[in-house]
Steps between C-alpha positions, in 0.01 A plus 500: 500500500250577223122438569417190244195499300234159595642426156852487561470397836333138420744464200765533739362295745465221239824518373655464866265274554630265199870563524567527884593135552726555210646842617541331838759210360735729277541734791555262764769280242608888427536612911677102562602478876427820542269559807553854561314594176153318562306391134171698674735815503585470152119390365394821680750757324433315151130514595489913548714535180253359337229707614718824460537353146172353437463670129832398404388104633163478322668658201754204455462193297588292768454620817603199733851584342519891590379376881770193501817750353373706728490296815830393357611836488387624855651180678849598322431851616432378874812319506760712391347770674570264819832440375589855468359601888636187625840526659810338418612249798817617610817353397739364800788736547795353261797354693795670371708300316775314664808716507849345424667234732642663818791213385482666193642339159866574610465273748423198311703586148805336459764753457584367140157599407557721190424872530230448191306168735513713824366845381218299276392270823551793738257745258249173463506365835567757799347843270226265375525677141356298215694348195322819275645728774806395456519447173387875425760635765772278286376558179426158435240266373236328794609164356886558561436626806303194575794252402761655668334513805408103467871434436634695775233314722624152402853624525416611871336188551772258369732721737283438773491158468879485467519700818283257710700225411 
């Protein structure tokens, strides 16, 4: 830290004198909910780059705004900084997803179930593929793969409901 001058020293001390009610507001609105970053902390680190840049300060045509982008700037240092060393929770271990029906699709397909319905159902329902999976391993379009899989699921159902009658 650089030795000030009685010069610079009461200039600074008037100007943080004048602006640190200000300086206090945008960095607390800045910080939020944030109580692990106190406003003090932040006033302090503003308040030595200020005297490290005293020169550069008294230079400026408006010095309130070099201290309040600064303060600005060292409370958006401070947080990300806090961000980056603080570590990320840890996730839950993902369930695997459910693997087919031990009853399997066989079980429940009637055996007029076209060869088309039953392999499309089977790929969708017991491999869990998606409709673009499919559709790439048949060379078709998402969208076709998408309707014939909603009419072989209402053709299933309507057998089903035939069956339980």
């Amino acid at each position: 830290m650089p030795k000030l001058s009685r010069a610079e020293a009461a200039f600074l001390e008037a100007l943080l004198e004048d602006s640190q009610g200000k300086l206090r507001n945008i960095i607390r609105r800045q910080l939020q909910d944030r109580r692990y970053i106190s406003v003090e902390d932040v006033m302090q680190e503003t308040y030595c780059s200020a005297c490290e840049h005293i020169r550069t300060v008294m230079a400026c045509d408006n010095p309130e705004a070099w201290l309040i982008r600064t303060a600005h700037n060292t409370a958006y240092e401070m947080l990300r900084k806090l961000d980056r060393d603080t570590p990320e929770p840890e996730q839950p271990a993902q369930a695997a997803p459910p693997g087919p029906d031990p009853l399997g699709l066989d079980a429940i397909l009637p055996p007029a179930t076209p060869e088309k319905d039953r392999d499309l159902l089977k790929r969708y329902f017991e491999r869990r593929d998606t409709s673009s999976e499919i559709a790439d391993d048949l060379g078709l379009s998402p969208q076709t793969v998408r309707r014939r899989l909603k009419r072989a699921k209402d053709r299933l159902a309507a057998n089903l409901r035939i069956r339980q009658k």
